[in-house]
C-alpha positions in Angstrom: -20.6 -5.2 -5.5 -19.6 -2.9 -8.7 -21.2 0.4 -9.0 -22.2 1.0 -12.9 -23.1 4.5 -14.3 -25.5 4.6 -17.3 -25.1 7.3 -19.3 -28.0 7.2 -22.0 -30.6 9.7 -23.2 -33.4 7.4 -24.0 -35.2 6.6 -21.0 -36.3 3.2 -22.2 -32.5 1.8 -22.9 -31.7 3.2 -19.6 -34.4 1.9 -17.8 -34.0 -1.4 -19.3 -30.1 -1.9 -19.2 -30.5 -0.9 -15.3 -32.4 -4.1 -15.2 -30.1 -6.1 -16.8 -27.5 -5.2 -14.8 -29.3 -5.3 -11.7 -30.5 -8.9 -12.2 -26.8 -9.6 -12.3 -26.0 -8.1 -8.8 -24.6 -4.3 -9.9 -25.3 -1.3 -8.3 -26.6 1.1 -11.5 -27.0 4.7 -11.2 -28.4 6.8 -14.4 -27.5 9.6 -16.6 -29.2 11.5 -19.6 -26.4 13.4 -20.5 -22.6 13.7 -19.4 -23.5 17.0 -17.3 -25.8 15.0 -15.5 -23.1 12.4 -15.3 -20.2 14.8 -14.2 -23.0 15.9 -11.5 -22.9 12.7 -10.2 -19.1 12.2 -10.4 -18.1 9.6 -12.5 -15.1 8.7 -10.9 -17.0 7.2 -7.9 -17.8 4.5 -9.8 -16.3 1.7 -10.9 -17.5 1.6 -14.7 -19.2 4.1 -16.9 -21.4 3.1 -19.9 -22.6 5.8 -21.7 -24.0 6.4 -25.3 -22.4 7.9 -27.9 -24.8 10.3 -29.2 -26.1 12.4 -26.2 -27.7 15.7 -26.5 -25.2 18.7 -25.7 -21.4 17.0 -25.5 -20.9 13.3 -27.1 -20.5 10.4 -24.6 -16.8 10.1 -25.6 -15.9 13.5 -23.5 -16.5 11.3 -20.2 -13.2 9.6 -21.3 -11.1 11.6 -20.2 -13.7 13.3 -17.2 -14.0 9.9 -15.7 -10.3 8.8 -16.1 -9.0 6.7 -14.4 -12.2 4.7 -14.7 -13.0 3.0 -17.7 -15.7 3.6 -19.8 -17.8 1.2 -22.5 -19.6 2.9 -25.4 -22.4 2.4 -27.1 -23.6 3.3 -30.7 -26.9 2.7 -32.4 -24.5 3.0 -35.3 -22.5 0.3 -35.4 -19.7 1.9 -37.6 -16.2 0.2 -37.3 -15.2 4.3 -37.5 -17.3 5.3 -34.5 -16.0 2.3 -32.9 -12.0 2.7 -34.0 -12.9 6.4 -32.9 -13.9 6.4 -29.4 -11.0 3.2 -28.8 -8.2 5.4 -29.7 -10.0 8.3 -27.7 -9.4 5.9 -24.6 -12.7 4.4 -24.3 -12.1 0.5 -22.5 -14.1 -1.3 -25.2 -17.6 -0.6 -27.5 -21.4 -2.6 -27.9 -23.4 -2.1 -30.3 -27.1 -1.1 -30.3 -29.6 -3.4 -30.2 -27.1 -5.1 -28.1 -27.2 -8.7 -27.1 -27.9 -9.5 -23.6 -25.1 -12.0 -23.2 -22.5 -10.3 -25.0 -22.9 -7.2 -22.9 -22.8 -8.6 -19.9 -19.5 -10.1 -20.8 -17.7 -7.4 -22.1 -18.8 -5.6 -18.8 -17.4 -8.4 -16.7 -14.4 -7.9 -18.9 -14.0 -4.2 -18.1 -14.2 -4.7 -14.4 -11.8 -7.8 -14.1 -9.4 -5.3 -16.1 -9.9 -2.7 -14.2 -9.5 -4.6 -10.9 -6.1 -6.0 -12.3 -4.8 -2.4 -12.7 -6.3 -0.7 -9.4 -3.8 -3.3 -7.9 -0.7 -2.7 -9.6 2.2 -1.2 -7.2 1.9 2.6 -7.6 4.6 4.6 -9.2 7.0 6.9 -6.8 8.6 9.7 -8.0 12.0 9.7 -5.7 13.4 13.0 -5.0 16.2 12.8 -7.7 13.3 12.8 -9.9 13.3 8.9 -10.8 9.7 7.3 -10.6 9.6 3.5 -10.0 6.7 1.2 -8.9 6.6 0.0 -5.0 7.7 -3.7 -4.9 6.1 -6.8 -4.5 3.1 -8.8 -5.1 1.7 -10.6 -2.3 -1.4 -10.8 -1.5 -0.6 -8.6 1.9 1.1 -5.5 -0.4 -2.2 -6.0 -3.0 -3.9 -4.6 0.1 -1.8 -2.0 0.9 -1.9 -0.9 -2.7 -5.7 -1.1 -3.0 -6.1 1.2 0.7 -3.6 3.8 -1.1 -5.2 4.2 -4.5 -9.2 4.6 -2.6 -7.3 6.8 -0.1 -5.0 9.1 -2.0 -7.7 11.1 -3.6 -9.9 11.4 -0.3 -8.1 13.9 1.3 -8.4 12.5 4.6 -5.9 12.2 7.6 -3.9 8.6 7.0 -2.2 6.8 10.0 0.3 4.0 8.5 1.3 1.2 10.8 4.4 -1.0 10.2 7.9 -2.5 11.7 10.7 0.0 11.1 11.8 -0.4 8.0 8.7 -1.7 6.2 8.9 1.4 4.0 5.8 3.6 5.2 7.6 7.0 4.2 7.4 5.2 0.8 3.6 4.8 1.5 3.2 8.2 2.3 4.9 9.7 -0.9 2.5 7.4 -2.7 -0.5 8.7 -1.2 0.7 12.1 -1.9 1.5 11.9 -5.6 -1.5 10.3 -6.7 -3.4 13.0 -4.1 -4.7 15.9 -5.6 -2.3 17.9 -3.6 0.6 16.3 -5.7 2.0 19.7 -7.1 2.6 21.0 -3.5 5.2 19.8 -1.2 5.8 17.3 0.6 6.9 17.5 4.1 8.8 14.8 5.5 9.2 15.0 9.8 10.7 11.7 12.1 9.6 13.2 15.1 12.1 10.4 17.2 15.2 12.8 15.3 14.1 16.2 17.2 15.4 16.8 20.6 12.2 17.2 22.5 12.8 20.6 23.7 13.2 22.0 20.0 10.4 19.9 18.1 7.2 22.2 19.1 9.5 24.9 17.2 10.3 22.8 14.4 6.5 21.9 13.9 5.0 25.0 14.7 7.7 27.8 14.1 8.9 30.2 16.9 9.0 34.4 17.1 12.0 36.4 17.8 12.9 36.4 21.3 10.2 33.9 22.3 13.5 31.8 24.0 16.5 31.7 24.7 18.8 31.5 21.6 15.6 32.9 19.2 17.4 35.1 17.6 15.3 35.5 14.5 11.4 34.3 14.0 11.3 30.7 12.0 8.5 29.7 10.1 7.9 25.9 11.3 7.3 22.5 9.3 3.3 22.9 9.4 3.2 26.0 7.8 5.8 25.0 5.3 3.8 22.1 4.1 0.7 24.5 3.7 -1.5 23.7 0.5 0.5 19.9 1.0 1.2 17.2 2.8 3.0 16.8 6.0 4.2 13.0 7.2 4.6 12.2 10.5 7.3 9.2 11.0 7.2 7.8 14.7 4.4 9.8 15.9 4.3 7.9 18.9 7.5 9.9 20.3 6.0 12.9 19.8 5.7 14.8 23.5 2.4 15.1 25.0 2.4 19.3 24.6 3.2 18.9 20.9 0.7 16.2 20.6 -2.0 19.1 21.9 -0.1 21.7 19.1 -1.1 19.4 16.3 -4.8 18.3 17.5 -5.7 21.8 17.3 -4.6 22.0 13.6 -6.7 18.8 12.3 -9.2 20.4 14.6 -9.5 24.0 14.0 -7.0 24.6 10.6 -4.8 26.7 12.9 -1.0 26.9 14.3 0.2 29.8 16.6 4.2 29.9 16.8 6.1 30.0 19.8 5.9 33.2 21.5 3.2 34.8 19.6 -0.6 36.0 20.2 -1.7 35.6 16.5 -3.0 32.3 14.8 -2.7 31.4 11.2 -5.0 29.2 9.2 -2.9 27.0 7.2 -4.3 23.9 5.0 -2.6 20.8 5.2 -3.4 17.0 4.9 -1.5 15.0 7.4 -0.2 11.9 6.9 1.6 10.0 10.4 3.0 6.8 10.8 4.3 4.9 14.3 5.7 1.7 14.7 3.5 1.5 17.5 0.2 1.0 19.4 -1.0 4.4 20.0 -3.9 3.0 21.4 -1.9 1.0 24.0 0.2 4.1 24.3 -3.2 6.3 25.1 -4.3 3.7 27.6 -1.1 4.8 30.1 -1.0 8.2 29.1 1.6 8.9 26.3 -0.4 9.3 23.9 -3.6 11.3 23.8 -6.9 9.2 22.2 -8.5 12.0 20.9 -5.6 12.8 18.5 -5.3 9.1 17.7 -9.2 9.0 16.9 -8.2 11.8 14.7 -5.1 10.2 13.0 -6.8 7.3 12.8 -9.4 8.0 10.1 -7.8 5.3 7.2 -5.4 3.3 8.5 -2.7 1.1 6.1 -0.7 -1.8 7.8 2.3 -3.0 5.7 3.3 -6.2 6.4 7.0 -7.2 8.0 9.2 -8.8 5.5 9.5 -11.6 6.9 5.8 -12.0 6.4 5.8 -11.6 2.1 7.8 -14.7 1.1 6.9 -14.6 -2.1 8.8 -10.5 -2.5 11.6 -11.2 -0.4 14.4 -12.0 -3.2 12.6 -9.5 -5.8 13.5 -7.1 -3.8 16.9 -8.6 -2.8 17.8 -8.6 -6.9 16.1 -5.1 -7.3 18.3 -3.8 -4.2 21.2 -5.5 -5.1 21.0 -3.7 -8.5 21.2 -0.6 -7.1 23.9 -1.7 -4.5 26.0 -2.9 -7.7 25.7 0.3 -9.4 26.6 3.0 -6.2 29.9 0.8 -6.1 30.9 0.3 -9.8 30.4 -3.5 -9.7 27.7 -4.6 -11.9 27.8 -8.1 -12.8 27.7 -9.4 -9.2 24.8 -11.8 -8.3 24.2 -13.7 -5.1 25.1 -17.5 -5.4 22.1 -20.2 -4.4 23.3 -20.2 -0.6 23.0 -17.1 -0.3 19.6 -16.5 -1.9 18.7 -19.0 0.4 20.0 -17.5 3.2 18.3 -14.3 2.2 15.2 -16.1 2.1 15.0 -17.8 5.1 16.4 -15.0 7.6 13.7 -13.3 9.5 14.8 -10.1 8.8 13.8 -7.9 12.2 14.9 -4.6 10.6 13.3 -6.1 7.4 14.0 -3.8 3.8 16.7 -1.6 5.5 18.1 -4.5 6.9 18.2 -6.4 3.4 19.2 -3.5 2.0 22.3 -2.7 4.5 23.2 -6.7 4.1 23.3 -6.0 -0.1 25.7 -3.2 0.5 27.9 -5.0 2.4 27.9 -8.1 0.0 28.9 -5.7 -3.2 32.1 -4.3 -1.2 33.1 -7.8 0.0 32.4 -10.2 -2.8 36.0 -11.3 -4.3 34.8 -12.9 -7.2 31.7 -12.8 -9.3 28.8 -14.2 -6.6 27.9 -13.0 -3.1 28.4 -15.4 -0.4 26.2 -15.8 2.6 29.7 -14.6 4.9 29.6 -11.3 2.6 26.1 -10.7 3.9 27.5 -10.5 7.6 23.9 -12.2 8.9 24.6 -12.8 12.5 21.1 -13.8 13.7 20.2 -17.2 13.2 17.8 -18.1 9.9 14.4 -18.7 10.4 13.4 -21.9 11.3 11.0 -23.7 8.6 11.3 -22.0 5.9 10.5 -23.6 2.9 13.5 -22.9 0.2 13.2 -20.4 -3.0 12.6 -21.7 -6.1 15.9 -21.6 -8.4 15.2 -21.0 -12.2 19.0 -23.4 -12.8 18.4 -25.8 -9.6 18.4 -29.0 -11.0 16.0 -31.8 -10.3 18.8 -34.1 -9.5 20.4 -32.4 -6.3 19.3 -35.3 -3.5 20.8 -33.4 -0.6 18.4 -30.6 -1.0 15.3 -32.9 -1.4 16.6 -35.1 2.3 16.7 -31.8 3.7 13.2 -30.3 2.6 11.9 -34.4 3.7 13.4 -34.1 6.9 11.7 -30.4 7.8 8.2 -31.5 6.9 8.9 -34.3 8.8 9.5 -32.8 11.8 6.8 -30.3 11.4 4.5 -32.9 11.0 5.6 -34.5 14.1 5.5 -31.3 15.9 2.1 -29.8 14.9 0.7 -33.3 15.3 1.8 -33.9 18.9 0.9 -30.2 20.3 -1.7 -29.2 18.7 -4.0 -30.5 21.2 -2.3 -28.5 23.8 -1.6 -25.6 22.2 -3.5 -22.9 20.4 -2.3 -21.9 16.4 -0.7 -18.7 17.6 1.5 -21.0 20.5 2.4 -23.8 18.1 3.4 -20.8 15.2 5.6 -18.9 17.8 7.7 -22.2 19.1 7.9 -23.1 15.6 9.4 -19.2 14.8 6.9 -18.7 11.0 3.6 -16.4 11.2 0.3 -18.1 11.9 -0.5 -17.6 7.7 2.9 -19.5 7.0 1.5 -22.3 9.5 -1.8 -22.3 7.9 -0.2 -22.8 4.7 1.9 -25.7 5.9 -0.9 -27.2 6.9 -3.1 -27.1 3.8 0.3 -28.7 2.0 1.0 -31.4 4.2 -3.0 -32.0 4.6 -2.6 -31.5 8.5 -6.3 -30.9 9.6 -6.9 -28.5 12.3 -8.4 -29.8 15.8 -10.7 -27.5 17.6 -9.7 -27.6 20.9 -12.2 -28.9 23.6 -13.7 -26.2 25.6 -12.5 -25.2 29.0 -15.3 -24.8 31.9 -15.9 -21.5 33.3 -14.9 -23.0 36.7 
């Protein structure tokens, strides 16, 4: 349900476009001017309506106050200048006063279907040579991930990211940072599985002078370096159980003490972790303590294996291969149908640094002009079932391809059809080797009904 700020001196206007929007399932909160508006923080809402004339500042300053959400205005004087003025100010679109019912309603519906459209565009990361580009892909799996990141970043709360190695949850976390309001303040990057256990409470926390052997001089540690910023965690899970008590008591208390000394310091800094594992499992035989997960564990983002976004998998291969092209000097090269196909239908267990190592080694052995599936070096077999990429110059008159898609549908058919009796959706997906959504899928487009299985007896 949309939240909707009115921003509108006259109490009867308010009172009655409240209704309006209430019969229509918003929640409405009001304003009388755009201090009381600013006390009620525009930008936790998802629209802002708000008159043009208001007593003390004009209802065009919440433009920019209220950025990044949009805001509709409305003028008794119904001025093509007032309007041209407050659309080149930023404002998302005008209504005029006496307004029709219909016609309001509409343009607001318009202004939230816009503004869902951009809250799910991939975010922009600024790489640390200074280049920003926009995450990658579009599935329905990364629209999540992208909507969690953009509610999240400006909460200031602890984030635990969850993912296959690989995924890209460093990514995530410089995401979450940049559109943070700690963005002008570093970021602190740790992989807690690269520090020799006996040296990573120093790293983290910072030792004095003498407090070991080989201390030679005090060292100021990662924590207190990312103080005012963020500090991200990669493979938190292999952090040792005395660290593990280091860091609760700074998302506890605020505080680190170094190695060696008697003094604490308050430091301020959001933490950001990420594992490749199940902490909780991991708490449950004693490697990992619950009440630091319970406190990592306040927003939690899941990116999604590669072999799991289908519909990303050879954007990114082209994107990645672009980039592979230009490190070597050998722009012009493009993988050849088989090997997009191949690309496609490999399952990908170390999936984007995996594609991306395979793209690497394609440049720097293609002979010619294409990339051929032996340049990619894939030695694990392709995933079974996979239904082939579409090809903008694949013909419509290639009869081997078409015998070969028949022939896979067939024999899924056959196989879902004779099993699924015996075997639950998760069983039948894992012998078939594609996700339990990818089965789903197949079964919606082959119009394969699922059977509920008969229920067993307690006894």
């Amino acid at each position: 349900m949309s939240r909707i700020l009115i921003v509108e001196d006259e109490a009867i206007i308010r009172t009655a476009l409240r209704r309006l929007l209430e019969r229509h399932d918003y929640r409405v909160s009001e304003a009388g001017s755009v201090a009381e508006a600013l006390e009620l923080d525009p930008q936790r809402f998802d629209l802002v309506i708000s008159d043009l004339r208001l007593p003390g500042e004009a209802g065009t300053e919440l433009i920019a106050r209220a950025a990044p959400i949009p805001v509709l205005i409305m003028t008794s004087y119904a001025s093509m200048r007032s309007a041209v003025d407050a659309l080149k100010l930023g404002a998302v679109d005008y209504v005029a006063k006496p307004f029709d019912h219909d016609e309001l309603l509409e343009t607001v519906a318009r202004a939230l279907h816009q503004q869902a459209a951009r809250s799910t565009e991939p975010p922009d990361i600024t790489e640390p040579g200074g280049n920003a580009q926009p995450m990658i892909g579009s599935c329905a799996a990364m629209q999540v991930v992208y909507t969690r990141i953009r509610k999240t970043a400006p909460a200031d709360v602890t984030v635990l990211i969850q993912g296959e190695s690989g995924t890209g949850k460093e990514l995530v976390a410089r995401a979450i940072h940049q559109q943070s309001r700690r963005a002008a303040a570093p970021l602190i990057c740790v992989n807690c599985a690269a520090i020799p256990e006996t040296l990573i409470e120093s790293e983290l926390f910072g030792h004095e002078k003498g407090a070991f052997t080989g201390a030679s001089a005090a060292r100021t540690g990662l924590v207190e370096a990312a103080d005012g910023g963020t500090l991200f965690l990669d493979e938190i899970g292999e952090l040792p159980l005395d660290a593990q008590a280091r860091l609760l008591r700074v998302l506890q208390e605020g505080e680190i003490r170094k190695i060696g000394s008697v003094e604490t310091r308050h430091v301020d800094v959001r933490l950001i972790a990420a594992t490749h594992r199940d902490l909780r499992a991991l708490s449950r035989t004693g490697e990992f303590r619950l009440d630091l997960y319970y406190r990592l564990n306040v927003m939690q983002i899941d990116l999604p294996p590669l072999r799991e976004r289908d519909d990303d998998i050879l954007e990114i291969a082209d994107i990645l291969l672009d980039k592979a092209c230009h490190r070597h000097g050998r722009e012009g090269l493009r993988l050849s149908r088989a090997s997009r196909r191949t690309i496609h239908d490999y399952p990908w267990p170390g999936n984007v640094r995996e594609l991306e190592n395979a793209l690497e080694r394609g440049v720097i052995l293609a002979e010619g002009h294409l990339i051929h599936p032996d340049d990619l070096g894939l030695s694990a077999p392709p995933r079974p079932l996979a239904a082939p990429p579409p090809s903008p110059d694949r013909g419509a008159d290639e009869p081997g391809d078409a015998e070969e898609d028949l022939s896979l549908e067939d024999y899924f058919q056959h196989f879902v059809l004779e099993h699924q009796d015996q075997m639950s959706e998760t069983e039948l997906a894992q012998k078939l080797g594609i996700s339990r959504k990818c089965l789903w899928e197949r079964r919606q487009r082959l119009g394969i009904p699922r059977k509920k299985s008969p229920r067993r007896s307690a006894g």
